[in-house]
PDB file as gemmi writes it, atoms N, CA and C in Angstrom:
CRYST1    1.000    1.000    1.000  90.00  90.00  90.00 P 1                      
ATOM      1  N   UNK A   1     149.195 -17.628  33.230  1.00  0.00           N  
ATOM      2  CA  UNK A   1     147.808 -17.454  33.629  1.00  0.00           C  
ATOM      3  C   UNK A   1     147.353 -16.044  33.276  1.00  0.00           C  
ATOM      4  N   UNK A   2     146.373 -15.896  32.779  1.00  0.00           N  
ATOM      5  CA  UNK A   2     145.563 -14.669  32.017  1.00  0.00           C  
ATOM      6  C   UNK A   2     144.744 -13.882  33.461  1.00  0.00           C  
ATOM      7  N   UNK A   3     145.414 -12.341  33.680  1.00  0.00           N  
ATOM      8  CA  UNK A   3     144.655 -11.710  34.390  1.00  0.00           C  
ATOM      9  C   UNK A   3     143.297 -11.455  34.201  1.00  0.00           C  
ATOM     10  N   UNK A   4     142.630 -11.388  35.060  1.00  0.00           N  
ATOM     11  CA  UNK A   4     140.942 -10.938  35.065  1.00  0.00           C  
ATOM     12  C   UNK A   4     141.034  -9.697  33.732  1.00  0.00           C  
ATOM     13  N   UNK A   5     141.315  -8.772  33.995  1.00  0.00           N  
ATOM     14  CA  UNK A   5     141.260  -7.700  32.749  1.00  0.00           C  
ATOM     15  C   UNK A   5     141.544  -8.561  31.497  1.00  0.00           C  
ATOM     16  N   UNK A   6     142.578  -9.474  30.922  1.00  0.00           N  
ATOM     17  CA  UNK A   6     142.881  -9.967  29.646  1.00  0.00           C  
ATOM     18  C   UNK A   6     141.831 -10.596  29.551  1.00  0.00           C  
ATOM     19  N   UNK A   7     141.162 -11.356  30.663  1.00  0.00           N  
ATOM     20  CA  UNK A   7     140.301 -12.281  30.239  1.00  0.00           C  
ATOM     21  C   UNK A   7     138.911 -11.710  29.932  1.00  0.00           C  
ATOM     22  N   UNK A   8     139.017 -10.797  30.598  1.00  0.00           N  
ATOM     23  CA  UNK A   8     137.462 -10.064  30.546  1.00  0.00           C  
ATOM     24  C   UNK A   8     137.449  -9.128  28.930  1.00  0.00           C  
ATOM     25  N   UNK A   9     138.961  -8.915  28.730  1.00  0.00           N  
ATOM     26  CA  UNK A   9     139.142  -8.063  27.290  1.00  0.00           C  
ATOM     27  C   UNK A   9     138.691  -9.313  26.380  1.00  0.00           C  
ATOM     28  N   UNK A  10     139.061 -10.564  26.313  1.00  0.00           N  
ATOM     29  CA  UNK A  10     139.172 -11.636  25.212  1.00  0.00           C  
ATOM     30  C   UNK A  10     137.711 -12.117  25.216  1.00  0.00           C  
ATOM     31  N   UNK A  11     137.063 -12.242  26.216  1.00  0.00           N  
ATOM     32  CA  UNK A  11     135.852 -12.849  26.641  1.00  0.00           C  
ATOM     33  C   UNK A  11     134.562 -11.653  25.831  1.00  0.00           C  
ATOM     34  N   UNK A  12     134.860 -10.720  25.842  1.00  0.00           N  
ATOM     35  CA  UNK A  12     134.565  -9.113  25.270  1.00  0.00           C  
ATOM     36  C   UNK A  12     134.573  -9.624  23.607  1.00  0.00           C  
ATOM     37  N   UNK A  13     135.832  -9.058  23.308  1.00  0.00           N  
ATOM     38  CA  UNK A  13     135.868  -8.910  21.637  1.00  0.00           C  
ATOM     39  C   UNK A  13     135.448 -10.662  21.291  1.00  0.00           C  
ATOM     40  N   UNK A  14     135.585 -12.004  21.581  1.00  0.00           N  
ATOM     41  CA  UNK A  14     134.794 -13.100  21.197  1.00  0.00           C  
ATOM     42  C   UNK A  14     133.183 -12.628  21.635  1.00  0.00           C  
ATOM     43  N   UNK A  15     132.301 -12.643  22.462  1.00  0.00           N  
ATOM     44  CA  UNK A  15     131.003 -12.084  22.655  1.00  0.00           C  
ATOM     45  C   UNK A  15     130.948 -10.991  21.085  1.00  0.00           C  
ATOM     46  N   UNK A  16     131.450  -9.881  21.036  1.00  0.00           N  
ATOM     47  CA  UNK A  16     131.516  -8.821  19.740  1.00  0.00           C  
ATOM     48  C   UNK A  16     131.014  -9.381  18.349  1.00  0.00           C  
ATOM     49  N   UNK A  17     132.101 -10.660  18.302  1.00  0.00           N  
ATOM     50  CA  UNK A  17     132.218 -11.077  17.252  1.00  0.00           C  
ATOM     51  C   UNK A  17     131.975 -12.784  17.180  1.00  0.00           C  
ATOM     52  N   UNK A  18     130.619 -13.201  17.192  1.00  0.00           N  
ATOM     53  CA  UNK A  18     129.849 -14.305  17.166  1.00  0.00           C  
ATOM     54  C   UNK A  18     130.292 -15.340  16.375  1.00  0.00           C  
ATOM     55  N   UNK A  19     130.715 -14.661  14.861  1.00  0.00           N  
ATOM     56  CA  UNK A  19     130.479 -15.329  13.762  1.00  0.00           C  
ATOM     57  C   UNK A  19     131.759 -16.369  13.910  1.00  0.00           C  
ATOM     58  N   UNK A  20     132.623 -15.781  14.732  1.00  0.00           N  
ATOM     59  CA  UNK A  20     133.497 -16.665  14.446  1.00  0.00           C  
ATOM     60  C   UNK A  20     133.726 -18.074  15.531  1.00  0.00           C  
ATOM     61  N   UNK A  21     132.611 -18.358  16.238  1.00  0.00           N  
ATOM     62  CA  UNK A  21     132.656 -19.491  17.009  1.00  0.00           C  
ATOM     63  C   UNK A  21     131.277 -20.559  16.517  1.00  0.00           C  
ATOM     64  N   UNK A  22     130.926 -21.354  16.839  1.00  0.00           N  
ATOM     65  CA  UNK A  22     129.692 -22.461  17.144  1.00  0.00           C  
ATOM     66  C   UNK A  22     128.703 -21.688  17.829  1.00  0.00           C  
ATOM     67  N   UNK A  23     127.772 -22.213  17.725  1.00  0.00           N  
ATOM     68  CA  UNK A  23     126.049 -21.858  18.338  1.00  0.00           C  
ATOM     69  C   UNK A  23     126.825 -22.026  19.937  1.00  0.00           C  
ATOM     70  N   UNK A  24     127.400 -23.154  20.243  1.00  0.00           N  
ATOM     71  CA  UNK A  24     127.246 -23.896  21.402  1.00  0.00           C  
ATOM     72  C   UNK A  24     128.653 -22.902  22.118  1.00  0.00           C  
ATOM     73  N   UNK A  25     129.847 -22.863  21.602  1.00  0.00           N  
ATOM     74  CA  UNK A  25     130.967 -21.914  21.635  1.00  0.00           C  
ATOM     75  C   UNK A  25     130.241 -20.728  22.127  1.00  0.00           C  
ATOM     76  N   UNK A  26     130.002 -19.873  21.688  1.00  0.00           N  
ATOM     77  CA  UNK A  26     129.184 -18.375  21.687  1.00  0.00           C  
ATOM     78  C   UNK A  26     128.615 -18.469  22.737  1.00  0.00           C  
ATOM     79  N   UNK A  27     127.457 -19.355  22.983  1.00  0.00           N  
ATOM     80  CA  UNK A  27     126.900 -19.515  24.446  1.00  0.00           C  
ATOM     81  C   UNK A  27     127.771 -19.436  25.662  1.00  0.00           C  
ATOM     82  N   UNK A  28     128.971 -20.014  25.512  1.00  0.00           N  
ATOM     83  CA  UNK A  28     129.804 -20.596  26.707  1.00  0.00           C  
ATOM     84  C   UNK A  28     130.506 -19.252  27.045  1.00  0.00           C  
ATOM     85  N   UNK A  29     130.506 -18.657  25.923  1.00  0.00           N  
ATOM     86  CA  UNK A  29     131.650 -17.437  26.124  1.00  0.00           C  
ATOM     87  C   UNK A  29     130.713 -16.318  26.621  1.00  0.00           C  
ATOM     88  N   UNK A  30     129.643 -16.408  26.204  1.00  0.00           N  
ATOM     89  CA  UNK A  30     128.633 -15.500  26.762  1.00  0.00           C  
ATOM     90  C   UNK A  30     128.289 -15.583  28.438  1.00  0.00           C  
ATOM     91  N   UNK A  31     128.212 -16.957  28.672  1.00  0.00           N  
ATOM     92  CA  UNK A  31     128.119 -17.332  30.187  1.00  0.00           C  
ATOM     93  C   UNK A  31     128.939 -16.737  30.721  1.00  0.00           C  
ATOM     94  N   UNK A  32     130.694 -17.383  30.483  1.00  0.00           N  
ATOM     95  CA  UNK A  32     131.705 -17.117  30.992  1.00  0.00           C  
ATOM     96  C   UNK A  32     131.909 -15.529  31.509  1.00  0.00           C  
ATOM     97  N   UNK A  33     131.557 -14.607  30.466  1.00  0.00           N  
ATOM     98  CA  UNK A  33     131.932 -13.119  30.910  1.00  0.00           C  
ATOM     99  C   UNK A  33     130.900 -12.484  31.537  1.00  0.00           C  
ATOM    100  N   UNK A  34     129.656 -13.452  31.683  1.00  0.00           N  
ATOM    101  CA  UNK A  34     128.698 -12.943  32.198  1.00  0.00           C  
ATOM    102  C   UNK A  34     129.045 -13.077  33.973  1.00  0.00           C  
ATOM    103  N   UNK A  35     129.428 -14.701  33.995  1.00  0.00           N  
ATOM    104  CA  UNK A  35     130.141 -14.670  35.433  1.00  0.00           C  
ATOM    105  C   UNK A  35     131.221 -14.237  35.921  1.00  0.00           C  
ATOM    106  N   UNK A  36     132.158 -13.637  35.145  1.00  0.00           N  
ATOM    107  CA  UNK A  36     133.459 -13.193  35.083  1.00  0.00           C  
ATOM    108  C   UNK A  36     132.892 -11.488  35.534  1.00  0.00           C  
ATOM    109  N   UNK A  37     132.025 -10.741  35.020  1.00  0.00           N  
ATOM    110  CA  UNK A  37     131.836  -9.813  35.340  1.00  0.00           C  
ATOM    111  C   UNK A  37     131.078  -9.717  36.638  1.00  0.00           C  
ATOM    112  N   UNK A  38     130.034 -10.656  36.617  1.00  0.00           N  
ATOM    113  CA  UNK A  38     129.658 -10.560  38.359  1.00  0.00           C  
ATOM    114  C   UNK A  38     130.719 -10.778  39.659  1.00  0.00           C  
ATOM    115  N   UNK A  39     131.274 -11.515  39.090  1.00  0.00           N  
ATOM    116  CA  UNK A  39     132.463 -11.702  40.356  1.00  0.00           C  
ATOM    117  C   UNK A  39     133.626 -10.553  40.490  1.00  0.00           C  
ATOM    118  N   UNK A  40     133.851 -10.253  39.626  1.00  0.00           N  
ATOM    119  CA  UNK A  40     134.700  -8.853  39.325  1.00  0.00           C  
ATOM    120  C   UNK A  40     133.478  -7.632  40.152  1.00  0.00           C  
ATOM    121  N   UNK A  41     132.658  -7.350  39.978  1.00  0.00           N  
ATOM    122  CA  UNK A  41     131.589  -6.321  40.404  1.00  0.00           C  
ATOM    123  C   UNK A  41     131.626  -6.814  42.168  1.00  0.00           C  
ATOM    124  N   UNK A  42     131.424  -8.319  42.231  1.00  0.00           N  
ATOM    125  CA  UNK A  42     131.589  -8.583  43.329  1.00  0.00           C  
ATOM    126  C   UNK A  42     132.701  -8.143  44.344  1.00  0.00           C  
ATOM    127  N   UNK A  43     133.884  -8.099  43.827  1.00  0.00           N  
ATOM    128  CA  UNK A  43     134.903  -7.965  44.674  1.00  0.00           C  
ATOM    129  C   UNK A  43     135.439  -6.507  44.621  1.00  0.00           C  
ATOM    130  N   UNK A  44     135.211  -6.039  43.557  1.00  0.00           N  
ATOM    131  CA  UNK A  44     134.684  -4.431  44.219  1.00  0.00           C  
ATOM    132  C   UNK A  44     134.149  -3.729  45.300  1.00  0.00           C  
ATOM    133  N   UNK A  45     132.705  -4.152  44.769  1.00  0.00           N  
ATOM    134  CA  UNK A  45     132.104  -4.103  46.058  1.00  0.00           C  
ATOM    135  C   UNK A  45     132.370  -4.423  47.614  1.00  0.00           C  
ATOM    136  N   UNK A  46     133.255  -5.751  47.624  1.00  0.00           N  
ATOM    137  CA  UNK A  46     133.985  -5.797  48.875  1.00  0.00           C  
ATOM    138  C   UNK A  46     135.166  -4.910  48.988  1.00  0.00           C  
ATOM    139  N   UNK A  47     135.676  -4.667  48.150  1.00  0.00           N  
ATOM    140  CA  UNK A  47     137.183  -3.903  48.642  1.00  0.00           C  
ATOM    141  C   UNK A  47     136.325  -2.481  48.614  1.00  0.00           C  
ATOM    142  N   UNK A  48     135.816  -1.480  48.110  1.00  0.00           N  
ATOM    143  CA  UNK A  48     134.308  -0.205  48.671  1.00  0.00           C  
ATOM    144  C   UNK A  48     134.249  -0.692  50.278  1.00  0.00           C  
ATOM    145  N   UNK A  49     133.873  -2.170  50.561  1.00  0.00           N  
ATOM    146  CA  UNK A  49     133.320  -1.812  51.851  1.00  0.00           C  
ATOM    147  C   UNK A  49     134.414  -1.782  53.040  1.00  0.00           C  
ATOM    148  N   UNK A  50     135.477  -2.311  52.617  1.00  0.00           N  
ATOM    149  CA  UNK A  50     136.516  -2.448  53.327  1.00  0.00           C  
ATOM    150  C   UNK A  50     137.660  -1.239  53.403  1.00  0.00           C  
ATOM    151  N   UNK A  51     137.099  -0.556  52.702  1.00  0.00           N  
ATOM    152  CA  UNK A  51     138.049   0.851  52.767  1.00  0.00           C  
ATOM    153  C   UNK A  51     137.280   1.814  53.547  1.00  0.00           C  
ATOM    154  N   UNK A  52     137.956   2.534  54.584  1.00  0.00           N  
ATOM    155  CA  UNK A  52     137.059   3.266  55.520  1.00  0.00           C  
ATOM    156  C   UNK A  52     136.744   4.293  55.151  1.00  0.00           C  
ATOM    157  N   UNK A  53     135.498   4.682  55.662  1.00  0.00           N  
ATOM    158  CA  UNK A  53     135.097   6.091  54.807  1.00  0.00           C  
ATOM    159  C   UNK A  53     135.478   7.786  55.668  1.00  0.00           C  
ATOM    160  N   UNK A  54     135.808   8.062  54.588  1.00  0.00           N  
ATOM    161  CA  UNK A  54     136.326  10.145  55.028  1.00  0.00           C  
ATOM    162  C   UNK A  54     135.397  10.234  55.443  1.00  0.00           C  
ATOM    163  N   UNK A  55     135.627  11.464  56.813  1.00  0.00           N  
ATOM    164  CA  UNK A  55     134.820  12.259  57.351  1.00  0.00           C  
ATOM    165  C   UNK A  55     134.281  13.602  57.058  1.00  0.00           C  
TER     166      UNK A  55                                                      
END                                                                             
């Protein structure tokens, strides 16, 4: 199983480089890292809120 980083690296350089998929391909991969990065941003943001803050 492909960690979030590999996938977000592969999902990356395919987006880069268009030419080498389908109209319909390209789209999907475009979606994919588009939601791959919100959810990643997402769970950031939770582990930020869950770490207590210095005084």
């Amino acid at each position: 199983m492909q960690t979030d980083r590999s996938r977000l690296r592969e999902l990356e350089i395919r987006v880069a480089n268009p030419q080498h998929w389908s109209a319909g391909e390209n789209q999907i991969n475009v979606e994919n890292l588009r939601q791959l990065r919100f959810r990643l941003d997402d769970q950031l943001k939770r582990l930020r809120q869950q770490r207590p803050s210095r005084p």
